[in-house]
C-alpha positions in Angstrom: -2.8 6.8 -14.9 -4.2 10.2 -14.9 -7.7 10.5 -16.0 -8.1 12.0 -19.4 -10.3 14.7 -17.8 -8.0 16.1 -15.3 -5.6 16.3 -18.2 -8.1 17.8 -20.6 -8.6 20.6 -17.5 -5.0 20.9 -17.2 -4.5 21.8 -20.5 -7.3 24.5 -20.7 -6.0 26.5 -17.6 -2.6 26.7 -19.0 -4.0 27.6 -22.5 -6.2 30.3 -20.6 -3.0 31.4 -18.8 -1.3 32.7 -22.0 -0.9 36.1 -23.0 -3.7 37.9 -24.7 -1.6 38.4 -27.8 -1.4 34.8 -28.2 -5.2 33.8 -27.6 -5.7 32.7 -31.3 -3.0 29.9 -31.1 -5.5 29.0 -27.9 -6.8 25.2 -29.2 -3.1 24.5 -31.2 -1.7 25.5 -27.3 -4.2 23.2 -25.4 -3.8 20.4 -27.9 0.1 20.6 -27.5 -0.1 21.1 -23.6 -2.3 18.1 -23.4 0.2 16.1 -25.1 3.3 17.4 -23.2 1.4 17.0 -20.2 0.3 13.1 -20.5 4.2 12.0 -21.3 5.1 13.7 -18.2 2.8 11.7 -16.1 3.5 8.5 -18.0 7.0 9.1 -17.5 6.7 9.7 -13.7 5.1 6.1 -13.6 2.2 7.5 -11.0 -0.7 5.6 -9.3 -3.7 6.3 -9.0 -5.4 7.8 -5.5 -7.4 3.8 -5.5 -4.3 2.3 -6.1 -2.6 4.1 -3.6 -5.2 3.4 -0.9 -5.6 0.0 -1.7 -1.2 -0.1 -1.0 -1.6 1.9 2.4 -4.5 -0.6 3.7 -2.2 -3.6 2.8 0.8 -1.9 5.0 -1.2 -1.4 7.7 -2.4 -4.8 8.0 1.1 -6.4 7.4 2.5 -3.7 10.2 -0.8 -4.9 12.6 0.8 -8.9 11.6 4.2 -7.6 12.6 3.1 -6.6 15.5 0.9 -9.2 16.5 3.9 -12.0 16.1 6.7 -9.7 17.9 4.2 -9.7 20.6 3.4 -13.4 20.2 7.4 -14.4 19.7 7.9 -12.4 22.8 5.2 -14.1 25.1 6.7 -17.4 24.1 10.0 -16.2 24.6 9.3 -15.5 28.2 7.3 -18.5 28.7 10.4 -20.6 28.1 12.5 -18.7 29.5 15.0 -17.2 26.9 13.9 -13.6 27.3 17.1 -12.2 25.3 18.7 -9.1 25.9 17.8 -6.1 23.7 21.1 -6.3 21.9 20.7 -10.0 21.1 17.2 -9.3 20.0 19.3 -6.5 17.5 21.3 -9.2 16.1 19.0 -12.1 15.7 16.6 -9.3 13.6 20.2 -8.9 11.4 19.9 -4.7 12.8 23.2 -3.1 13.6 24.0 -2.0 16.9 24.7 1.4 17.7 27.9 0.4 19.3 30.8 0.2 17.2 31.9 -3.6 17.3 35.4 -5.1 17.0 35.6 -6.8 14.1 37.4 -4.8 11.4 39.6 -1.9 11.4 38.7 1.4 12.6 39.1 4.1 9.9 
């Protein structure tokens, strides 16, 4: 969630941004922006900047794991002998081919 201090800052720039003529509504306008601006964020369901980090750290190691085993899957691959071809490799990861294949109707 947002911090409440962010908001709070927010809330007084936009106050500050109204016209002169309406500078004695100034706290009723920060008040309302405050509120109008913390349903927003709840509503857009957002992380915060720890959370996100925390998510992107996770990624990379799963990606370095990924890695690691396509490398490790294709060492043993080669060691017994069933390097596959690149299409076959496609197919056993359930990816599509570029190519168009045969098996249905062709619009």
């Amino acid at each position: 969630m947002i911090e409440p201090k962010l908001l709070d800052e927010l809330a007084r720039k936009l106050a500050g941004a109204v016209p002169p003529s309406l500078q004695d509504f100034q706290k009723d306008l920060e008040k309302n922006f405050r509120a109008v601006l913390t349903s927003t964020f709840a509503k857009l369901d957002l992380v915060t900047r720890e959370e996100f980090d925390i998510q992107q750290a996770v990624l990379e190691r799963t990606r370095m794991k990924l890695e690691a085993l396509a490398e490790q899957v294709a060492l043993l691959e080669a060691q017994a002998g069933l390097k596959k071809e690149p299409q076959e490799q496609q197919e056993a990861l359930g990816e599509k081919s570029s190519e168009p294949d045969d098996t249905g109707p062709q619009p």
